[in-house]
C-alpha positions, 0 to 999 in steps of 0.5 A: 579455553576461557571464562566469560564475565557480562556485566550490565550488557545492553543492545538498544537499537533506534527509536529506544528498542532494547533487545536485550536488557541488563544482562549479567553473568559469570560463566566458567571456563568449560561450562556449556550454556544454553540459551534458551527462549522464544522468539524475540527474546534476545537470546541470538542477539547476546550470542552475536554481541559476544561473537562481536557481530553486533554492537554492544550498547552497553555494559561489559564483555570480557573474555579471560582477562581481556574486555572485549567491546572493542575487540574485532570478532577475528581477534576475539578468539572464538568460533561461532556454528551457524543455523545455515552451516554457512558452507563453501559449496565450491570447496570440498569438505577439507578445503572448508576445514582448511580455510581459516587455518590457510588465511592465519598462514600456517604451515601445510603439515600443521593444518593438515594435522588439525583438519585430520583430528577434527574429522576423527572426532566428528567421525568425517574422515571419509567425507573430507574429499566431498562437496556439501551437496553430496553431504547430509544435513547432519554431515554438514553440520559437523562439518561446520563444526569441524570449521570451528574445532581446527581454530582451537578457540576460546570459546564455541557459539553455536546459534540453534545449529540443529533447527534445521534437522529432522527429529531424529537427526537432533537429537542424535546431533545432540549427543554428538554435540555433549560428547564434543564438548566433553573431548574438548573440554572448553566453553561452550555458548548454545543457543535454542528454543528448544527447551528439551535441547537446553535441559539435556545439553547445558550444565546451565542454563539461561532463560530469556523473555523479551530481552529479560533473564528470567532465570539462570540455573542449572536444568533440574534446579529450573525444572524443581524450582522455576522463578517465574511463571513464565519460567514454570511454564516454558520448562517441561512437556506439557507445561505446569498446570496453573490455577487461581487459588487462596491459601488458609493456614489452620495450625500446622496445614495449608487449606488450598482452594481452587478451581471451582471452590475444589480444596486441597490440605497440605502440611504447612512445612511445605511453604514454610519459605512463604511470607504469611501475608499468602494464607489470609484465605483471601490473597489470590495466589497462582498455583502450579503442579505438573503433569507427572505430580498428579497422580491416578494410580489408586495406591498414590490416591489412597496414600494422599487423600487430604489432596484427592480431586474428582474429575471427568476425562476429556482427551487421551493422548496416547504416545506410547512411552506415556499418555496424557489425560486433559480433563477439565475441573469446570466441564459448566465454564463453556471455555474455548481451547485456549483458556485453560484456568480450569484445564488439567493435564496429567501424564501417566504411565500408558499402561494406565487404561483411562478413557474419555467420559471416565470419572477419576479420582486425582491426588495431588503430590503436595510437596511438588506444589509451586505457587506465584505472586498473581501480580508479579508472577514471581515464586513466592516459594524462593530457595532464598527467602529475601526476608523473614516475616515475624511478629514482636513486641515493644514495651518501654524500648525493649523490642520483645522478639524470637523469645528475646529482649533487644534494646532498641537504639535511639535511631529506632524509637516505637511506640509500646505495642505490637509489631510485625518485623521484615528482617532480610534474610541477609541481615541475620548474621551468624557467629559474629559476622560482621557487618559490610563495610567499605574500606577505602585505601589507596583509592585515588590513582597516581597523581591524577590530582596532582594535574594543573586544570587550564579551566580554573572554573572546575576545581576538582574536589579532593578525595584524600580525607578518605580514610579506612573504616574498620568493620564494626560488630552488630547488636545483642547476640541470640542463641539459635538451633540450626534445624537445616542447612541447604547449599542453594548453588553457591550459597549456604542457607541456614534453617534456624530455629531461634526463640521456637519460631523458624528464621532464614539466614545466609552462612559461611560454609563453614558452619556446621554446628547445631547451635550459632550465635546470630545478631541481627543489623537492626538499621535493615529491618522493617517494622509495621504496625496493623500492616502500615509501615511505621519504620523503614530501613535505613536506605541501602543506596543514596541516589544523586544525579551526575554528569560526565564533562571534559576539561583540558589538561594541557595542548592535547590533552583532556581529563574526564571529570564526573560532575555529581550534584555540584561539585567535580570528581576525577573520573576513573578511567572505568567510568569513563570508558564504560560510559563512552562506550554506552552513549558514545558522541552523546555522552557529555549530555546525558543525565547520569544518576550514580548511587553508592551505600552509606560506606561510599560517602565520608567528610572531605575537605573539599567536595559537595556542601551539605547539612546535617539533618538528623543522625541516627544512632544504631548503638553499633554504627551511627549514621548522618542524614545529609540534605545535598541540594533537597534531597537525602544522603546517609553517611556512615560516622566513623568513631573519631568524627564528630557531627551533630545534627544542625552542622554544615559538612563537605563531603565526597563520594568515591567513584571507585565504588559508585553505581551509575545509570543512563537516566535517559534511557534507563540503563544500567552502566555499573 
């Protein structure tokens, strides 16, 4: 039994093709996860990159505690269930069950032992003195999985075990499957294509699409809550309706116009998550609504007229547990059967009589409304809002916010007028949180710079100026109204009610009183002017271009140096092995780009040369612009450093903290 961490795990086969990219997650002792996705998604090719079968490109793999990239698939621990069953069809059943057990040479007694409770779990016992020929597809099945159960593995991948059976058999298998996993109590890894598999079997699930995560959550919270469109769309039978709408806020109700200037009211409270830039009336929006949330059944009809339609039957699909109707809202359109802008499916109970050629009245269940981005296709309803949009004024550096007055720091400077705010959901602190910081102790490894370098040419700039940076308090504090609170998996999302206008906020768990304190990080909130950005946040990231080289530290021995910009920092030896192992022979003559916070960087007594452009005074923390070789670097000041604008400075970064990509091929290594 283990836990799984990827971090940042690539495949990229020759000629540049990414199978799989950028993939990240932490997965739990115990958890059954399902991948799932179309063809070509990447999905078989994760599972095999953890079953050791294919070459990671990139990135991390850890089983336990223990990173595995280079650990061989028989030492890894785990046992994989194939789509084939992959059967010895010379050996009985037992003799399947016993192979891997005989080759490990365990005692006759022992094996017999496993194979016999295998068989009893998976209900074979009587088939283990047959061949697979004389088996079904579903006895040989669990008999590929009991192959798998004697190892007593860490981990079980099973890659779309059940494609090969007919309907009934899967899903029979897979309840079989979900009650193995509950025996046995370790992790599970399935991968399918079938979405009705993933939602009633995995306690996550992870949807792929062209090599990308599009989402990973658990069945209901992607079937309430879907990311995307294509996630929308691929999570339930039939899939979303979609329309092209526009949305227009009167007062405390949402005008949605759609599909053939049709019009629906809803209360406004229902996207109160989404940025007001949507409900202009003339932002073009995608509109989803499944089938089962449209509604034919004259109580609903009569309940909800604000979101009523009328429209025509096309076809009825009668499947005797339900039917579904397919009208279409644009019967003049003369669209093929591909082209369902204006298609509606709606499911209803089957003992709802509806015939083709029937005019209908609908109603829309307006709280079950999803909408998207039409260029990004990404939900503009998010369960976390990255930021919260309000509207403030400036009047003699006094900004005018949330029925409060805040004085602007000098690193802010506005003109008098009025402003429109971007504050990040994250940026609102509660109850004196503070800020996050870095804190650099004990960073440098035992004696790495102490080593004598043969090449006097490539000195190796010092990190011992690093110092702790103690976390410092943000600005003004404001009195807020806790209105909701929601727990969005493991985050706690605060709906505050500050000065009568509603704000998103990221809390500790601990909060459960109904008035906080908040502050909020002036230095990460944008403002704009008549929709033009007069003032960006200060950069969360700098960026600098890299290299990693090699120097020689004695007759066998070499060091590996991270050379950014123009100046040599001993490599951890993280950095190194994740980059060997990402670009291998090669990895001496990519270009590297490595980023780091503004918490990352301090003065150093040997290091980069850089002057000091500007510095930034937030009141709470001030900042130094750095100009390292054209271009920009923020540094935090620490309170005993003294930097004026105009002055010279070495600097150093700390590798410890760095995020690193292959320029070259656009991967991410950390």
């Amino acid at each position: 039994m283990a836990s799984l961490s990827l971090k940042h795990i690539y495949k990229v086969y020759d000629g540049g093709v990414k199978a799989v990219n950028d993939f990240n997650m932490e997965i739990e002792d115990k958890e059954f996860i399902v991948f799932v996705g179309p063809s070509g998604c990447g999905k078989s090719t994760t599972l095999r990159m953890i079953a050791g079968l294919e070459e990671i490109s990139a990135g991390e793999l850890m089983i336990g505690d223990e990173v595995v990239n280079d650990v061989e698939p028989k030492d890894r621990n785990i046992a994989m269930v194939f789509q084939n069953y992959a059967l010895y069809p010379h050996m009985t059943v037992r003799e399947n069950m016993e192979f891997a057990l005989k080759l490990k040479k365990l005692p006759q007694e022992e094996i017999d032992r496993q194979v016999n409770e295998a068989a009893r779990i998976l209900d074979i016992t009587q088939y283990l003195d047959r061949k697979p020929r004389a088996l079904s597809g579903g006895q040989r099945q669990r008999v590929s999985l009991g192959r798998a159960i004697v190892r007593s593995p860490k981990v079980f991948l099973l890659d779309e075990p059940l494609s090969n059976l007919d309907a009934k058999l899967r899903a029979q298998m897979r309840t079989e499957i979900s009650k193995l996993h509950d025996r046995l109590q370790t992790t599970f890894i399935y991968v399918t294509h079938d979405q009705v598999e993933a939602m009633t079997m995995g306690t996550r699930i992870v949807v792929m699409k062209l090599g990308y995560v599009q989402q990973i959550d658990t069945p209901q919270n992607l079937y309430n809550y879907p990311g995307n469109v294509f996630v929308a769309g691929f999570i339930g039978t039939p899939q979303m309706n979609f329309f092209e709408a526009t949305l227009k806020k009167n007062g405390d109700k949402v005008e949605i116009t759609f599909a053939n200037n049709r019009k629906l009211t809803v209360p406004a409270k229902n996207f109160i998550k989404a940025k007001s830039k949507y409900f202009d009336g003339e932002t073009t929006v995608i509109m989803g609504i499944r089938p089962e949330d449209i509604h034919i059944d004259e109580s609903f009809v009569m309940e909800n007229p604000d979101t009523v339609i009328e429209t025509e039957v096309g076809i009825v699909e009668d499947l005797g547990s339900e039917s579904i109707v397919y009208c279409d809202l644009d019967p003049e359109s003369n669209a093929d059967l591909t082209d369902t802008k204006s298609r509606l499916v709606i499911k209803v109970d089957p003992r709802t009589k509806v015939y083709k050629g029937d005019k209908i009245k609908v109603a829309f269940d307006g709280g079950r409304i999803h909408l998207f981005d039409k260029e990004t296709e990404n939900t503009i309803l998010p369960r976390i809002p990255a930021s919260n949009e309000i509207s403030a004024k400036v009047e003699h550096g006094v900004l005018k916010v949330l029925g409060n007055d805040i004085t602007l720091p000098s690193a802010i400077s506005l003109a008098d007028g009025d402003y429109e705010l971007s504050i990040p959901t994250d940026a609102i602190l509660i109850d004196g949180a503070r800020g996050e910081t870095q804190e650099f102790e004990d960073l440098v490894e035992p004696n790495n710079y102490e080593t004598k370098y043969l090449n006097k040419k490539a000195p190796v700039c010092s990190l011992r100026s690093f110092a702790p940076i103690a976390p410092v308090a943000m600005g003004e504090k404001l009195d807020a109204t806790v209105v909701n609170k929601e727990l969005v998996n493991k985050t706690v999302l605060l709906e505050l009610d500050v000065g009568g206008e509603i704000l998103f906020a990221i809390a500790p768990e601990s909060v459960d009183l109904e008035k906080v304190q908040i502050s909020i990080d002036l230095k990460r909130v944008q403002f704009r002017r008549g929709g033009e950005v007069v003032k960006e946040p200060l950069a969360e990231r700098n960026n600098l271009s890299a290299h990693l080289i090699s120097e020689k530290a004695g007759k066998k021995t070499f060091n590996y140096l991270l050379k950014v910009e123009d100046c040599n920092f001993l490599s951890t030896k993280t950095i190194s092995d994740k980059l060997i192992t990402a670009s291998g022979r090669k990895v001496f003559s990519v270009n590297l780009a490595v980023d780091f916070t503004p918490y990352g960087v301090v003065k150093a007594e040997d290091g980069i040369k850089a002057s000091v452009t500007n510095i930034l005074d937030y009141g709470t923390e001030k900042f130094a612009e750095l100009n390292i070789n054209g271009k920009t670097v923020n540094m935090f000041i620490p309170s005993d450093l003294d930097l004026n604008e105009g002055d010279y400075v070495t600097v150093a970064v700390n590798p410890y903290t760095l995020g690193i990509v292959d320029s070259d091929r656009d991967i991410r290594v950390i």
